[in-house]
VMD Tcl script that builds the backbone (N, CA, C; Angstrom):
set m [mol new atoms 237]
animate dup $m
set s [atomselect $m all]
$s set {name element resname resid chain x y z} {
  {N N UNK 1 A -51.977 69.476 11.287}
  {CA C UNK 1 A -50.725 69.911 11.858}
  {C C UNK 1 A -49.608 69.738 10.856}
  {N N UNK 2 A -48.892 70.404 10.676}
  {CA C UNK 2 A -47.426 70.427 10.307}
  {C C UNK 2 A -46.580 69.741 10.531}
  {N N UNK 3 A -45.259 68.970 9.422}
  {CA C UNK 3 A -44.601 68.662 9.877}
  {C C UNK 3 A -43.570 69.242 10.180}
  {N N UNK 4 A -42.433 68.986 11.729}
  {CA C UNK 4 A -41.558 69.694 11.680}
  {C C UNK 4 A -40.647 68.550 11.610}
  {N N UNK 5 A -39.574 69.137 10.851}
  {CA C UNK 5 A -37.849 68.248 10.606}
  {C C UNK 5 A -37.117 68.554 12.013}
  {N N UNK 6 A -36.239 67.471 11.820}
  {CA C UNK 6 A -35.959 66.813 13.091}
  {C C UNK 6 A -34.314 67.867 13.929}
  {N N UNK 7 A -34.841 68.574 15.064}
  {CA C UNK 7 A -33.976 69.352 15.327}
  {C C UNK 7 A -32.414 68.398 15.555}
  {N N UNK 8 A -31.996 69.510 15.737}
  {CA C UNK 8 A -30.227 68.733 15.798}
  {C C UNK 8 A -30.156 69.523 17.996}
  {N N UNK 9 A -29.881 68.707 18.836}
  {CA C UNK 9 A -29.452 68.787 20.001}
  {C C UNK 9 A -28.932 69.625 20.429}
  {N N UNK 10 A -28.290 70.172 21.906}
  {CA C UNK 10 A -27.415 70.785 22.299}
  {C C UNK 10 A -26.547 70.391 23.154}
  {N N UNK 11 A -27.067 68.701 23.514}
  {CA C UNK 11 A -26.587 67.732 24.316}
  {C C UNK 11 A -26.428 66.560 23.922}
  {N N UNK 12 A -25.421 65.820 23.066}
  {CA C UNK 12 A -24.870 64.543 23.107}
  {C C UNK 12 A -24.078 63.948 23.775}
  {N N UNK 13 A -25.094 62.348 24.308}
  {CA C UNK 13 A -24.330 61.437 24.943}
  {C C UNK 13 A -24.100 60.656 24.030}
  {N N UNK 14 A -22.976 60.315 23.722}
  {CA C UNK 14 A -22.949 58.905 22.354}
  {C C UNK 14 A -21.710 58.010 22.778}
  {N N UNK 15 A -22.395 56.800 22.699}
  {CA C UNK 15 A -21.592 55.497 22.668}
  {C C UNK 15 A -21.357 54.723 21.457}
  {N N UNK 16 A -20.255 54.342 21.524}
  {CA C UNK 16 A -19.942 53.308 20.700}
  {C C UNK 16 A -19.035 52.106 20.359}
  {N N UNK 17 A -18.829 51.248 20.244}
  {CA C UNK 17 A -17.722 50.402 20.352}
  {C C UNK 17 A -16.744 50.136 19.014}
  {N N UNK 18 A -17.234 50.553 17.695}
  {CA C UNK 18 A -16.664 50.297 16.458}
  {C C UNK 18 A -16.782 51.716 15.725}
  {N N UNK 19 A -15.848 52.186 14.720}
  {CA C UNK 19 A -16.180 53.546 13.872}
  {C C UNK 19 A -16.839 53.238 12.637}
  {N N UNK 20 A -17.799 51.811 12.591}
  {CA C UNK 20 A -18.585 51.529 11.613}
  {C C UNK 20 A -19.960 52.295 11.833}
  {N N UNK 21 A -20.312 52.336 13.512}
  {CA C UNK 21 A -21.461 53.430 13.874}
  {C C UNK 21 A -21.211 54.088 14.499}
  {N N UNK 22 A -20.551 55.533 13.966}
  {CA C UNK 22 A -19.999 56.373 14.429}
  {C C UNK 22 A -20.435 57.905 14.739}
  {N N UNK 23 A -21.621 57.929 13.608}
  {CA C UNK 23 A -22.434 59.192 13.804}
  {C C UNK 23 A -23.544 59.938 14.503}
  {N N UNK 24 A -23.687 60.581 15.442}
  {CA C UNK 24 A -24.772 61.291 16.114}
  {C C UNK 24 A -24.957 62.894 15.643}
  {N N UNK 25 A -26.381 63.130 15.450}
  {CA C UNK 25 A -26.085 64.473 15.183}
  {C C UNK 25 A -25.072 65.277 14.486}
  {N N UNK 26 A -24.458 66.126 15.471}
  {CA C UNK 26 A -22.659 66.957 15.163}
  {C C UNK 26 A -21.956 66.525 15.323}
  {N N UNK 27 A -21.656 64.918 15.616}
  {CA C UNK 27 A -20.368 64.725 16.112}
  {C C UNK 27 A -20.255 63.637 15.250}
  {N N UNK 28 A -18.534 63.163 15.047}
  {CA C UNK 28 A -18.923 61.562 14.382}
  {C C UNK 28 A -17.384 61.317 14.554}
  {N N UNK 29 A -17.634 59.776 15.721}
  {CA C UNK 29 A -16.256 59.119 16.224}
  {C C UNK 29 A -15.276 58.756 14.760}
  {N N UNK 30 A -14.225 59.304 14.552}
  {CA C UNK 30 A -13.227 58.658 13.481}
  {C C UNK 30 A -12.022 57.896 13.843}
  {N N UNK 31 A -12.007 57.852 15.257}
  {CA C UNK 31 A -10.813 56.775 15.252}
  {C C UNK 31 A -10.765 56.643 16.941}
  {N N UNK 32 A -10.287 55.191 17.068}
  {CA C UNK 32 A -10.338 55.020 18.646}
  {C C UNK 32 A -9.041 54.580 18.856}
  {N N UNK 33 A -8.855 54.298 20.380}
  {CA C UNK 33 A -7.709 53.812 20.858}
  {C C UNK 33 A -7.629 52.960 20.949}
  {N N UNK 34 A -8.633 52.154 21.229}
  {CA C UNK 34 A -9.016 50.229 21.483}
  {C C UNK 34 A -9.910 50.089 20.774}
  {N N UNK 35 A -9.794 48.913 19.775}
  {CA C UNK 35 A -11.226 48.957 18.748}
  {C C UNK 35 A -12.037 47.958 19.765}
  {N N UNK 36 A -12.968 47.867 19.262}
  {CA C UNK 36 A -14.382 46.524 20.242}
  {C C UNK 36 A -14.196 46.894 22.013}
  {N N UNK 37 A -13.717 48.030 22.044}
  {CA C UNK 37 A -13.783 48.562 23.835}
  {C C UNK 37 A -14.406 49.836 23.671}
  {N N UNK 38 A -15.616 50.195 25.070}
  {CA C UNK 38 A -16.326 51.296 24.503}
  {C C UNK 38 A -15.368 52.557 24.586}
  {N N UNK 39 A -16.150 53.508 23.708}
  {CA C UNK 39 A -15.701 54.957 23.536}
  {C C UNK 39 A -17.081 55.817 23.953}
  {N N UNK 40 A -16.739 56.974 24.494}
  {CA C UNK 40 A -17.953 57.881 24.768}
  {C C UNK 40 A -17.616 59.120 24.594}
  {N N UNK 41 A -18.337 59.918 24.086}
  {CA C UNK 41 A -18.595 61.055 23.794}
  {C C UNK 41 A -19.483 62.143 24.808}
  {N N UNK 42 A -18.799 63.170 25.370}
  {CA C UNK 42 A -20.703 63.942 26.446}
  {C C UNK 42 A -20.495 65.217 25.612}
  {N N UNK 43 A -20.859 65.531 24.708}
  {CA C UNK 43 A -20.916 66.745 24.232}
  {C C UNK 43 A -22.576 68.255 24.236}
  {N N UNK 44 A -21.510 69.059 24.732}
  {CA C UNK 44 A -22.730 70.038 25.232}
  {C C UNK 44 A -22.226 71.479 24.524}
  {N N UNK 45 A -23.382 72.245 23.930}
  {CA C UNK 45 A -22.812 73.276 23.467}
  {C C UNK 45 A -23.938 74.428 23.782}
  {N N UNK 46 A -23.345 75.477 24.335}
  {CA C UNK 46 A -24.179 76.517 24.839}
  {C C UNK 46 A -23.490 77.553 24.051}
  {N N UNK 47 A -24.158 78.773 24.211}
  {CA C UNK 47 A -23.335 79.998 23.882}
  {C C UNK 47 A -22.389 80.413 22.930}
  {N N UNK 48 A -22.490 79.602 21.857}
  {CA C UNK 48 A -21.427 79.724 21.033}
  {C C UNK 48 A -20.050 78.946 21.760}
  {N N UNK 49 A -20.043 78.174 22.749}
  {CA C UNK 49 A -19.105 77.292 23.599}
  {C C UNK 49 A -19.645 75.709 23.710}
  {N N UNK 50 A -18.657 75.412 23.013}
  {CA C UNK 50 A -18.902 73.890 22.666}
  {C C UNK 50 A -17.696 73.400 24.039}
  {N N UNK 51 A -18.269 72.217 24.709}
  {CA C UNK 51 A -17.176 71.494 25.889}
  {C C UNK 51 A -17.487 70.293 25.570}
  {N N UNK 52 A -17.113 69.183 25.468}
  {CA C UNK 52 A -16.817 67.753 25.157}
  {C C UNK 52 A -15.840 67.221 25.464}
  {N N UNK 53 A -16.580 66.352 26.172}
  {CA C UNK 53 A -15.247 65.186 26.869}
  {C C UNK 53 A -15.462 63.733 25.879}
  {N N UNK 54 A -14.681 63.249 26.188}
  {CA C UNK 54 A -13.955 62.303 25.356}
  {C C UNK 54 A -13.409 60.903 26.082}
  {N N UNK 55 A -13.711 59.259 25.964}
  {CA C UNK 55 A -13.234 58.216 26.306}
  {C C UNK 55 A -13.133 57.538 25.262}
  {N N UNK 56 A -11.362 56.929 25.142}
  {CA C UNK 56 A -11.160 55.941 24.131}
  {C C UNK 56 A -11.258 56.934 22.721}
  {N N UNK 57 A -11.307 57.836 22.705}
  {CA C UNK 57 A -11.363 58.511 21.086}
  {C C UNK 57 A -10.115 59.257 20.626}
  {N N UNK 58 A -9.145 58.916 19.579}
  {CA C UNK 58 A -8.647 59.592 19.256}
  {C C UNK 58 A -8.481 60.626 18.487}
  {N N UNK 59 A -9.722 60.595 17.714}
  {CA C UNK 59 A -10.106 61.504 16.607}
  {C C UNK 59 A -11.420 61.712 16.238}
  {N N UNK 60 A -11.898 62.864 16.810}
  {CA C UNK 60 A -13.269 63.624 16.804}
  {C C UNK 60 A -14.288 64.515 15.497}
  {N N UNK 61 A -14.893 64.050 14.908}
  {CA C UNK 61 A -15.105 65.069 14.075}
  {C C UNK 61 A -16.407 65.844 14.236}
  {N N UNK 62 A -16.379 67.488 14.087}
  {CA C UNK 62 A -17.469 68.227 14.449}
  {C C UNK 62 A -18.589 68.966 13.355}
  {N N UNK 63 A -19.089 69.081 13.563}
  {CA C UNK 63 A -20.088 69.771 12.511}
  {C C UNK 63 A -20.847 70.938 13.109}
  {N N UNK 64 A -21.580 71.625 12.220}
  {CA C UNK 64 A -22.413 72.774 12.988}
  {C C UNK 64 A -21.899 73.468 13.905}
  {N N UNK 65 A -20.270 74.046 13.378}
  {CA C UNK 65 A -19.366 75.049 14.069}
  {C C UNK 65 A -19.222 76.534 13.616}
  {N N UNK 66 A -19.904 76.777 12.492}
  {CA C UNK 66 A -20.244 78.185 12.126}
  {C C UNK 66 A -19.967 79.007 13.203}
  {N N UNK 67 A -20.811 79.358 14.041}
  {CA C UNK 67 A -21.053 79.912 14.959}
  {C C UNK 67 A -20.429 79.809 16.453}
  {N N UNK 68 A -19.510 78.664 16.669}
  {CA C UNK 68 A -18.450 78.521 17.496}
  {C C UNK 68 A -17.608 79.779 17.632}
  {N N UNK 69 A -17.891 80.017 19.330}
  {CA C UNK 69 A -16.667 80.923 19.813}
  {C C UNK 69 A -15.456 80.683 20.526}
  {N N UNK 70 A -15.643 79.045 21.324}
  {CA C UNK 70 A -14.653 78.791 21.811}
  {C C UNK 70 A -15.216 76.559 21.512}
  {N N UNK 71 A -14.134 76.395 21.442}
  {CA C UNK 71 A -14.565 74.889 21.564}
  {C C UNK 71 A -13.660 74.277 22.231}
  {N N UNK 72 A -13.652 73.505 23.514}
  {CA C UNK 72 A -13.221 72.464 24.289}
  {C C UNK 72 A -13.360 71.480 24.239}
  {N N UNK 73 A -11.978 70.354 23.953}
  {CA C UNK 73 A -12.139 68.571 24.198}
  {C C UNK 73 A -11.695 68.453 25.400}
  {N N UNK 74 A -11.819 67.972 26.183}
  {CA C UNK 74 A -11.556 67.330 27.039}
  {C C UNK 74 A -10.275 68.441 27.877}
  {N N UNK 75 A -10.743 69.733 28.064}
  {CA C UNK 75 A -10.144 70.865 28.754}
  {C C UNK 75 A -9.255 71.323 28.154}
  {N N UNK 76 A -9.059 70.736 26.640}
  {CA C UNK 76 A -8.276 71.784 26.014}
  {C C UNK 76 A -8.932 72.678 25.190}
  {N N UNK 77 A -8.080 74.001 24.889}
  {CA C UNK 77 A -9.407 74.906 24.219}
  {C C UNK 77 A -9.008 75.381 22.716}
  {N N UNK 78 A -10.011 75.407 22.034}
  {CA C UNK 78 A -9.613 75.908 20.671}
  {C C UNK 78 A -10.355 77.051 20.253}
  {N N UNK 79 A -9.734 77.676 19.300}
  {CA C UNK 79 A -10.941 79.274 18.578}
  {C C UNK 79 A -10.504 79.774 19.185}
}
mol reanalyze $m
mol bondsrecalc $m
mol representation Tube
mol addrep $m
């Protein structure tokens, strides 16, 4: 059998309490509101429509947006 490399999601849940481990997949926490209090991430992307909500994060960073037609944080919309 073959190996296959490791797909990238269409659904992240990510926690974290510090921006020392900050990276999942496409997303990666860069700054919070309360440091050592959790932050969460639910990010889901269908259709060229990325929606992600957001706790405790002030600054989000995205990846694998090529192909983005509309992207939403937390009901605001961008693109």
């Amino acid at each position: 059998m073959g190996r296959q490399g490791q797909s990238s999601p269409d659904h992240i849940r990510f926690v974290t309490y510090t921006t020392r481990y900050n990276r999942d997949y496409w997303i990666s926490v860069d700054g919070l509101s309360k440091h050592y209090e959790r932050a969460d991430v639910d990010a889901q992307r269908r259709g060229g429509v990325y929606d992600i909500k957001t706790n405790n994060i002030t600054r989000l960073g995205l990846r694998e947006t090529d192909h983005a037609k509309q992207i939403r944080i937390d009901a605001r919309i961008s693109r």
